[in-house]
C-alpha positions as CSV (number, residue, x, y, z in Angstrom):
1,X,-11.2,-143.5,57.6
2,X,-9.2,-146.1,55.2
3,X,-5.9,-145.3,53.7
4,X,-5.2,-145.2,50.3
5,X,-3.8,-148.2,49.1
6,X,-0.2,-148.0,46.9
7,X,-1.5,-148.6,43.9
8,X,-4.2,-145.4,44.3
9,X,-1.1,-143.2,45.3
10,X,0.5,-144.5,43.0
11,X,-2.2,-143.4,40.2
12,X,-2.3,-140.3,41.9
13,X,1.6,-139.4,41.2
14,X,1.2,-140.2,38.1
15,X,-1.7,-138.3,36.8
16,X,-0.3,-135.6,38.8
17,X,3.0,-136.3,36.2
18,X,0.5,-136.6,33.2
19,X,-0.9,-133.1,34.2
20,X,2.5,-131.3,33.9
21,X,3.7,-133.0,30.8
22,X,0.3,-132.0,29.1
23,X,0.4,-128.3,30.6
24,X,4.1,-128.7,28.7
25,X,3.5,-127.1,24.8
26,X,4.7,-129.2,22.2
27,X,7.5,-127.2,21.4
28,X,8.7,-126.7,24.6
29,X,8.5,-131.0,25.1
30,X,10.9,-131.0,21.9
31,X,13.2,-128.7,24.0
32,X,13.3,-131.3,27.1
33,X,13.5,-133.9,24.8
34,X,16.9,-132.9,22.8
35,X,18.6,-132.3,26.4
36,X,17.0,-136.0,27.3
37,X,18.2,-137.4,24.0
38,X,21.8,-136.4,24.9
39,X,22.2,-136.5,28.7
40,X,24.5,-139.9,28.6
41,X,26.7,-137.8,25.8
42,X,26.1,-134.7,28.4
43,X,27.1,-136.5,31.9
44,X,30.3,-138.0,29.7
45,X,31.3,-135.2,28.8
46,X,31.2,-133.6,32.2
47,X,32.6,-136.2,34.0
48,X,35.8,-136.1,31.7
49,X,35.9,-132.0,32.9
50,X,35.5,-133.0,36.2
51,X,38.3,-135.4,36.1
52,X,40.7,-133.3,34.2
53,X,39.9,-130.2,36.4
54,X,42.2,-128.0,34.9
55,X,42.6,-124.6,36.8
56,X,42.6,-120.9,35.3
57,X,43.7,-120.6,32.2
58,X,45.3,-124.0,31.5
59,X,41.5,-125.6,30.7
60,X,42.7,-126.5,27.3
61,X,41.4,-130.2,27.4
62,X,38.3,-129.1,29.2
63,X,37.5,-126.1,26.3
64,X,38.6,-128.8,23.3
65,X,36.1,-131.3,24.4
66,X,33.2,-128.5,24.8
67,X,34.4,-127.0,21.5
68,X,34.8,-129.8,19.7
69,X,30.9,-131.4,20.8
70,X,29.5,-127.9,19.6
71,X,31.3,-128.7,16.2
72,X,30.2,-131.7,16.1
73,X,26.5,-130.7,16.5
74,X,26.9,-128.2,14.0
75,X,28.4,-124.8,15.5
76,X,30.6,-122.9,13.7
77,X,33.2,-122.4,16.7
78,X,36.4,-119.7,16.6
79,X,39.2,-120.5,19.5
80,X,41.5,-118.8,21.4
81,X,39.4,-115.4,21.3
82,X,40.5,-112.4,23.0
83,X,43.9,-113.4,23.4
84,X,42.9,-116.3,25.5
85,X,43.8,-120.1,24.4
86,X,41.0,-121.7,26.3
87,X,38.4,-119.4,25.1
88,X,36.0,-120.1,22.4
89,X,33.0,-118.7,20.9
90,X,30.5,-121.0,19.6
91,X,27.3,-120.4,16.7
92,X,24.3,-121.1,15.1
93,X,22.0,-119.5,12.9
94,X,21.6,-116.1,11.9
95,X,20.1,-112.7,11.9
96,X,18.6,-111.1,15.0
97,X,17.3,-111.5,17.7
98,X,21.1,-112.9,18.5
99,X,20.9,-114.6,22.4
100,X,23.8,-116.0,24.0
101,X,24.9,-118.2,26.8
102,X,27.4,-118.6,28.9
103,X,29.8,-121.7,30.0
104,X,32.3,-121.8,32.4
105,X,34.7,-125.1,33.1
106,X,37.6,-123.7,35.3
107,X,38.6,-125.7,38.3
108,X,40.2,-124.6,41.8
109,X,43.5,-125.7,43.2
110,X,44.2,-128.1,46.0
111,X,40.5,-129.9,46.3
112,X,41.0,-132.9,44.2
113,X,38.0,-135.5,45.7
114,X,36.4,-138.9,43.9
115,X,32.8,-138.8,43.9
116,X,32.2,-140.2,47.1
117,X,30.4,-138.4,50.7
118,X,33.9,-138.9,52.5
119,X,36.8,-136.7,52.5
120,X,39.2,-138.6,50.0
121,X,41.8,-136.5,47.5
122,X,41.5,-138.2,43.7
123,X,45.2,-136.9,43.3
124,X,46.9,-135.3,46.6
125,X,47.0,-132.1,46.2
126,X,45.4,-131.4,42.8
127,X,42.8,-129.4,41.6
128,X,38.8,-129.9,41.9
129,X,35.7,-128.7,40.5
130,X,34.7,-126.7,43.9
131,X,32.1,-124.6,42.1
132,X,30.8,-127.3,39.6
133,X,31.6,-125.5,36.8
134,X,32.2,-129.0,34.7
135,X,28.8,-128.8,35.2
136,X,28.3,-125.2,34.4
137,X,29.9,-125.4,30.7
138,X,28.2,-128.5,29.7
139,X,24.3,-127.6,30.8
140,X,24.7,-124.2,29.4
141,X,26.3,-126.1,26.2
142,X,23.0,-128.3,26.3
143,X,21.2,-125.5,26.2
144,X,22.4,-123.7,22.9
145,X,22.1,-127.5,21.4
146,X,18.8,-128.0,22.3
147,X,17.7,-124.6,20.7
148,X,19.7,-125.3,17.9
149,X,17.2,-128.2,17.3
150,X,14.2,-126.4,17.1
151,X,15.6,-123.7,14.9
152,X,16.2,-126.6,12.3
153,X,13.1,-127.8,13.2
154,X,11.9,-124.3,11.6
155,X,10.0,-123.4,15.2
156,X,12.3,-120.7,16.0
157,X,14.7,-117.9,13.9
158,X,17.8,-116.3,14.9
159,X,21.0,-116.5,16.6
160,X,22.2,-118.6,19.4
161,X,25.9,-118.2,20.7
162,X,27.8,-120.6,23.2
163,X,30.7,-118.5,25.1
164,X,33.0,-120.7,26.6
165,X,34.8,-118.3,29.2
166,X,37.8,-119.5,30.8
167,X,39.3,-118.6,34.5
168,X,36.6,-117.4,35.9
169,X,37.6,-118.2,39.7
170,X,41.5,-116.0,39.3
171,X,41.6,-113.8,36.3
172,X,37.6,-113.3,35.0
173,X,38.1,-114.2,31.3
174,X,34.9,-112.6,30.7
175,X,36.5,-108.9,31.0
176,X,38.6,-109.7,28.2
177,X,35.7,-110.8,26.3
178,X,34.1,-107.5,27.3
179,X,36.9,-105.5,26.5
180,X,36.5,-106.3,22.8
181,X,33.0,-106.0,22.2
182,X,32.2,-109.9,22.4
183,X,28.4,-109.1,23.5
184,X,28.1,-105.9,22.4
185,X,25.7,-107.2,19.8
186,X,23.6,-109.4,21.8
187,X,20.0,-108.6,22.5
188,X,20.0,-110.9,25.8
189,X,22.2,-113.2,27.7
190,X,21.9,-116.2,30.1
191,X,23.6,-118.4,32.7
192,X,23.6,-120.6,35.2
193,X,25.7,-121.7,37.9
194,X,25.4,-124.8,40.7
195,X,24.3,-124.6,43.6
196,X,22.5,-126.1,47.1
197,X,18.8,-124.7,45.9
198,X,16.7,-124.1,42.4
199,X,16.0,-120.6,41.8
200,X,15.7,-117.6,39.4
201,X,18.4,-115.1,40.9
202,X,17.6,-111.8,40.9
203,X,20.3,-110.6,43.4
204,X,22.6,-109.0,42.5
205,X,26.8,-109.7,43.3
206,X,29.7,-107.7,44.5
207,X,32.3,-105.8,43.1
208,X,35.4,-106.8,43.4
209,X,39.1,-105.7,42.4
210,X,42.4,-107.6,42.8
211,X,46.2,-106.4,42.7
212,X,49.3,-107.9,44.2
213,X,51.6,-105.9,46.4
214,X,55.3,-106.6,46.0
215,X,57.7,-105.3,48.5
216,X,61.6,-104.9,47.8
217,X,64.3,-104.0,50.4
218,X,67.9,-105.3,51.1
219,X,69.0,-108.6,52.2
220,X,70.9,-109.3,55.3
221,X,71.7,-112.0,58.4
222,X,69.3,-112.3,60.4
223,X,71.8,-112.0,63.8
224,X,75.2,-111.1,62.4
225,X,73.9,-107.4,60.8
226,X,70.0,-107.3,60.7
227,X,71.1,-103.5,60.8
228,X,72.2,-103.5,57.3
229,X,68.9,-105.0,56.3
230,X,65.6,-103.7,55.1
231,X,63.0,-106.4,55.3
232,X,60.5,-106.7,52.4
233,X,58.3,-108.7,55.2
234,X,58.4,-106.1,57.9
235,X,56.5,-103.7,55.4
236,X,53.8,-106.7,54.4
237,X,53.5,-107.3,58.2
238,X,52.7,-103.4,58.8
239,X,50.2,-103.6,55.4
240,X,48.3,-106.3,57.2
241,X,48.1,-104.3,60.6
242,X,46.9,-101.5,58.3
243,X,44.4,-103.0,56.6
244,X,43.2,-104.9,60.1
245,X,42.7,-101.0,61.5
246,X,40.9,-100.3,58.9
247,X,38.4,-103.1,58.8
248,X,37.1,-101.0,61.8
249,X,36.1,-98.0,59.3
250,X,34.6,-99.5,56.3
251,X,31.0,-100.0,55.6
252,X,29.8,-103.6,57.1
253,X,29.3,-104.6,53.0
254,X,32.7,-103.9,52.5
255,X,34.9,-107.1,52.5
256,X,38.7,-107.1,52.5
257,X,40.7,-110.2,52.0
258,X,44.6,-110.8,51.6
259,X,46.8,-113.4,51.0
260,X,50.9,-113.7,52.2
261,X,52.4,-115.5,49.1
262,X,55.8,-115.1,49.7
263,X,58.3,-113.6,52.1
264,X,61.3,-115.1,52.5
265,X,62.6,-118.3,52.3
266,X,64.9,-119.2,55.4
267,X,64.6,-117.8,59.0
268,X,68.4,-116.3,59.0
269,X,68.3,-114.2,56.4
270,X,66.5,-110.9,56.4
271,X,63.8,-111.0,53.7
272,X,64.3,-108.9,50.5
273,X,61.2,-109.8,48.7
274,X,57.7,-110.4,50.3
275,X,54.8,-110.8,47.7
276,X,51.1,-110.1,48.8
277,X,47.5,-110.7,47.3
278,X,44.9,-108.1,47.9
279,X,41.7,-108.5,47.4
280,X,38.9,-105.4,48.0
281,X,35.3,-106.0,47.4
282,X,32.0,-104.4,48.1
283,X,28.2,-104.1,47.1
284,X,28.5,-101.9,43.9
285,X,31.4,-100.5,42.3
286,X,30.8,-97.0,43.7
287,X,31.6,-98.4,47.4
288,X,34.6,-100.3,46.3
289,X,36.6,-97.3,45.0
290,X,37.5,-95.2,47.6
291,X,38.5,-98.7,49.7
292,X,40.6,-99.9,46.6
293,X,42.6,-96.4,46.7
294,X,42.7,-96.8,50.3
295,X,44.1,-100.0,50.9
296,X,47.0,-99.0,48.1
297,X,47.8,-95.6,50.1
298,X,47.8,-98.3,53.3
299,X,50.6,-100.0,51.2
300,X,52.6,-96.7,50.7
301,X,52.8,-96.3,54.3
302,X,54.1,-99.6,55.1
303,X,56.9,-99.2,52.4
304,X,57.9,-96.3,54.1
305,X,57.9,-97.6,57.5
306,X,60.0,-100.5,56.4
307,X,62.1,-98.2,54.4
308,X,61.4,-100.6,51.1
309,X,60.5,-99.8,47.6
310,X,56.8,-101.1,46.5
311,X,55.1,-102.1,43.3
312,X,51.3,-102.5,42.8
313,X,50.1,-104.6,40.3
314,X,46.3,-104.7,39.0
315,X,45.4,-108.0,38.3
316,X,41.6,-107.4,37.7
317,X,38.2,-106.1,38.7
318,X,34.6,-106.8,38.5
319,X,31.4,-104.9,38.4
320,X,28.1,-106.3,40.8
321,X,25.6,-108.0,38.4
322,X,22.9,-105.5,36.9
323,X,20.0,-107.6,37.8
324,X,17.2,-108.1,35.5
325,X,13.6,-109.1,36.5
326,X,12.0,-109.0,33.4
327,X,14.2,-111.8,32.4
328,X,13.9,-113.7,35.5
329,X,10.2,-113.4,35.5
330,X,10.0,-115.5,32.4
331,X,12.6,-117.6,33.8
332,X,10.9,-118.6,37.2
333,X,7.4,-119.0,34.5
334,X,9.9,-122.0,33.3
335,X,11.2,-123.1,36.4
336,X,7.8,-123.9,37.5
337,X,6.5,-125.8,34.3
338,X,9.8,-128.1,35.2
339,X,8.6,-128.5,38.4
340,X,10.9,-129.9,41.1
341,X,14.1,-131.8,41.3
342,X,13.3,-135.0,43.1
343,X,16.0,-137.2,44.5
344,X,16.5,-141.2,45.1
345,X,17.3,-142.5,48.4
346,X,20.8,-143.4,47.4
347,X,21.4,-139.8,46.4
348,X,19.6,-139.1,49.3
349,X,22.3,-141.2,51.8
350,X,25.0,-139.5,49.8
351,X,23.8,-136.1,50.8
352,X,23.5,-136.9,54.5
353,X,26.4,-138.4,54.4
354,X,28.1,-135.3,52.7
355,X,26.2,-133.5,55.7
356,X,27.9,-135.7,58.5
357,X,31.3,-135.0,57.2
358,X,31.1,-131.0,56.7
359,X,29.3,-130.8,60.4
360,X,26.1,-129.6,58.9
361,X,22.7,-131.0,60.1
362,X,21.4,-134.3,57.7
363,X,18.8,-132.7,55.9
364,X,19.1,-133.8,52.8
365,X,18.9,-132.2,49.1
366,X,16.2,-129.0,48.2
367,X,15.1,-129.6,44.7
368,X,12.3,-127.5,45.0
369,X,12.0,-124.7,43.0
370,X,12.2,-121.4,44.9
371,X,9.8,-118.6,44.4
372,X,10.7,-115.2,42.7
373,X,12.3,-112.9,45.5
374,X,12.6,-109.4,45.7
375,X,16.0,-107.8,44.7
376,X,18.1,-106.3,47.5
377,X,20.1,-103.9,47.8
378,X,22.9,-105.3,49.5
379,X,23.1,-109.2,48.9
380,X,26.3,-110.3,50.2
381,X,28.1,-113.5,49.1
382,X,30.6,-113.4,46.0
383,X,31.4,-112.1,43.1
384,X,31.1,-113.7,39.2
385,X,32.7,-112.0,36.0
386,X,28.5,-112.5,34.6
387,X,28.9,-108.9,36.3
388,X,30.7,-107.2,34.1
389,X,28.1,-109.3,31.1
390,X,25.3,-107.5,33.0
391,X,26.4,-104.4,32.3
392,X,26.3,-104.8,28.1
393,X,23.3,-106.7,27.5
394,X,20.1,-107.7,29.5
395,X,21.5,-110.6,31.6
396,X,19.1,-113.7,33.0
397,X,20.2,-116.0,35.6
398,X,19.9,-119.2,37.3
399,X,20.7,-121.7,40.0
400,X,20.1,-125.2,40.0
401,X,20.4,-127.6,43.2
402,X,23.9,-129.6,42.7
403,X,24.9,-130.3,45.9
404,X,22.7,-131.2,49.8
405,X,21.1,-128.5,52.0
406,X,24.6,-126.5,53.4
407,X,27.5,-127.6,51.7
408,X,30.3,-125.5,51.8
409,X,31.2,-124.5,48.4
410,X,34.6,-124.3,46.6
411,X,35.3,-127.5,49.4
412,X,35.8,-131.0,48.4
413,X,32.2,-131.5,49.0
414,X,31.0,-129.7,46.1
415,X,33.9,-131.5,44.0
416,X,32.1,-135.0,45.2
417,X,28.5,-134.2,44.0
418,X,29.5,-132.7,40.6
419,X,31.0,-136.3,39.9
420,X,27.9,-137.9,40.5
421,X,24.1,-138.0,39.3
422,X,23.1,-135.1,42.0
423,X,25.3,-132.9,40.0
424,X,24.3,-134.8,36.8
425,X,20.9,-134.4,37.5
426,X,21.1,-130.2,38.2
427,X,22.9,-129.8,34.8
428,X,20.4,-131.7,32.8
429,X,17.6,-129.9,34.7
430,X,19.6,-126.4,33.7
431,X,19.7,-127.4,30.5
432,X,16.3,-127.7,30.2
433,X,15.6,-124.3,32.0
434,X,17.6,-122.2,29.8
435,X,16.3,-123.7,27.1
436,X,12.9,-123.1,27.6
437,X,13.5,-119.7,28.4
438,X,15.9,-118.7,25.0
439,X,13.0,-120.1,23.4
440,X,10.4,-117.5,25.4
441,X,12.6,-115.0,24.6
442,X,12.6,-116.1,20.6
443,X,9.3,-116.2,20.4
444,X,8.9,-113.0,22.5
445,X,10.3,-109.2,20.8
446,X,8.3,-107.5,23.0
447,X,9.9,-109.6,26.1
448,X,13.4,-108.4,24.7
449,X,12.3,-104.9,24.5
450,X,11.0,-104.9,28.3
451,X,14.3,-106.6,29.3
452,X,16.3,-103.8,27.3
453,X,14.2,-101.0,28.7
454,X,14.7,-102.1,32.6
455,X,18.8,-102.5,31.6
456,X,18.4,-99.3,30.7
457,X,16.8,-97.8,33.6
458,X,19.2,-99.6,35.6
459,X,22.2,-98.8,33.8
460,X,21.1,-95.4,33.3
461,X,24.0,-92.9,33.0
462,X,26.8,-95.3,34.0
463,X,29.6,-96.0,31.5
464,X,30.8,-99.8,31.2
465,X,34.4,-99.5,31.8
466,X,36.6,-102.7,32.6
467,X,39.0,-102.5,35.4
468,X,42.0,-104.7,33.6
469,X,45.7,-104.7,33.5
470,X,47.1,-103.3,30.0
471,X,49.3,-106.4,29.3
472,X,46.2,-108.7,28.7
473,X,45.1,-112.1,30.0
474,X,48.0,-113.6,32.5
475,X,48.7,-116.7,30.2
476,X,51.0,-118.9,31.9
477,X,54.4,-118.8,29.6
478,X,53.5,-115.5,28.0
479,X,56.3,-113.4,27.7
């Protein structure tokens, strides 16, 4: 049998390519074509995020360049909401049905990288964009534009609303959002976030809750009269054996973590301070309380086998996401009149090389898109303050391929692709995919109204309420 020459497979890819675009309506093409129109605008804009990378609550480059493109396209934008500088609302339109979006553009400390598949720090020491999210802002941004277009275009009516929610990876900027009725009047919400594969995601996350521990005694020296000290350290040390005896007795989706920020500074003098990050999380709220109260009666117990005074300190919590199908249903429809992400062979070399340096095998990058799963009941992995989004309005999400087959995430190796077109590439392709689904959903009343009756049967007699500190946001320099 002959072979096919090139030029036949080459015919064949591109009617193949010809199919899809005409399977494409025309008002969906318009939608692809104002995210295409702007993606050198779009990958600017992200890389200057991505070189900033300005951590929790000190993004205020990062949210003046997102708010001031919305302006520029037309969005009437209000800052510092909730009491949070870097947090902006952005809108167009009017009237119902009102849809939002959601951009995060937070980075995490100590994972500075240049774009490149070897470990190499951009500043020593500083901050990177571990989780993409100078991706994340922008596509989602790209999104709202996009549909902007084809309401002036007269295709489509309503509301579309851009929030740009700060600190996402330490304090969860979208509780404070929550907390003053932010969504409450939204009929449907989306988001995205990077990742190694292209899916609709229907899982759901875990709950989570955070406090700090601080322990107080006396002060002493270490060898001339350690008997005339109480050590603040002695009682973190017996918190941490307390919490390691536990682990034994949770439930195995239970996950406890802790960090020792600070006990003492020199080794001759008997600690009289000791400061100490808990973390409790678990698959649904319900499972996480009793562990939270737990852990802090753990605490009690260590302060009074030290003999130290204690303080607990809520810093924040988070509910699991309230997962939404209907909404992911007409997602995935989308997903798959995209079709897949395909790569070039230098991207390709950049992944494997990305691969050799995190020990994982050289597979390459999975653009394809993946199909609809079924929900589970206990998904594992992290948690996301969409969560607490989930449980006010009808919430549809999305992951898009922004980094090889494998790569650790919040590590340097995430930082690398989200400064380059694999990461470029994902947030113009979730862009697209938002898009095209806000549109289905404009277009589509009864679609809202089957989103809002399965939140509802979800939800069912569960009361939203926020687990936040009274002070508010943890600003740095707020008195």
């Amino acid at each position: 049998m002959k072979r096919p020459t090139i030029l036949l497979c080459f015919l064949a890819c591109f009617l193949c390519t010809s199919v899809r675009a005409q399977e494409m309506p025309d008002a969906k093409a318009r939608i692809v074509a104002s995210v295409d129109e702007r993606n050198d605008e779009l990958i600017e804009l992200s890389d200057k995020i991505w070189a900033l990378a300005e951590v929790a609550f000190e993004e205020s480059e990062s949210a003046r360049l997102l708010a001031d493109y919305a302006e520029k396209e037309g969005f009437r934008v209000k800052r510092g909401v909730s009491e949070m500088p870097t947090a902006f609302i952005a809108e167009y339109g009017s009237g119902k049905p009102i849809i939002g979006i959601l951009g995060e553009f937070d980075a995490l400390p100590g994972i500075s990288q240049k774009a490149q598949p070897t470990k190499s720090p951009l500043k020593e020491g500083a901050a990177g964009h571990g989780c993409g999210h100078n991706l994340f802002g922008v596509g989602s941004l790209a999104a709202a534009i996009s549909i902007k277009d084809a309401m002036d275009r007269g295709e489509i009516t309503g509301t579309v609303r851009f929030y740009g929610t700060p600190a996402e990876e330490k304090y969860f900027g979208k509780l404070y959002f929550a907390r003053d009725g932010q969504f409450d009047d939204l009929d449907a919400c989306i988001d995205w976030h990077p990742s190694a594969e292209t899916s609709a995601n229907v899982q759901s996350s875990l709950a989570l809750v955070d406090f700090i521990v601080e322990f107080r005694g006396q002060a002493a020296h270490a060898s001339a009269d350690p008997w005339n000290g109480r050590s603040a350290a002695d009682a973190m040390e017996l918190m941490s054996m307390g919490i390691n005896a536990y682990r034994e007795h949770v439930r195995p989706t239970v996950r406890i973590h802790t960090h020792m920020q600070q006990a003492g500074d020199v080794v001759n003098v008997v600690p009289d301070y000791a400061k100490y990050w808990v973390r409790v999380r678990d698959s649904n709220r319900e499972g996480m309380m009793p562990v939270w109260k737990r852990v802090e009666e753990i605490a009690k117990g260590a302060a009074m086998m030290a003999n130290v005074e204690y303080e607990i300190t809520l810093v924040s919590g988070l509910h699991e996401v309230l997962v939404n199908r209907a909404g992911g249903e007409v997602l995935q429809s989308n997903l798959e009149l995209l079709g897949d992400l395909t790569y070039t062979a230098a991207e390709t070399e950049f992944a494997h090389g990305i691969q050799d340096a995190t020990g994982k095998e050289k597979v390459g990058i999975d653009g394809t898109v993946k199909p609809l799963l079924a929900t589970r009941e206990h998904p594992g992995g992290g948690s996301t303050d969409v969560g607490d989004v989930s449980w006010l309005v009808p919430e549809v999400r999305l992951g898009v391929t922004t980094a090889p087959v494998g790569t650790p995430w919040h590590s340097w190796a995430v930082v690398a692709c989200g400064g380059m077109s694999i990461g470029h590439k994902g947030m113009n392709y979730a862009g697209k995919a938002m898009a095209l689904t806000m549109y289905d959903l404009y277009k589509s009343p009864e679609t809202i109204k089957a989103m809002r009756k399965e939140f509802n049967e979800r939800k069912g007699d569960a009361v939203y309420d926020a687990i936040l500190p009274a002070a508010g946001p943890p600003i740095p320099g707020k008195k």
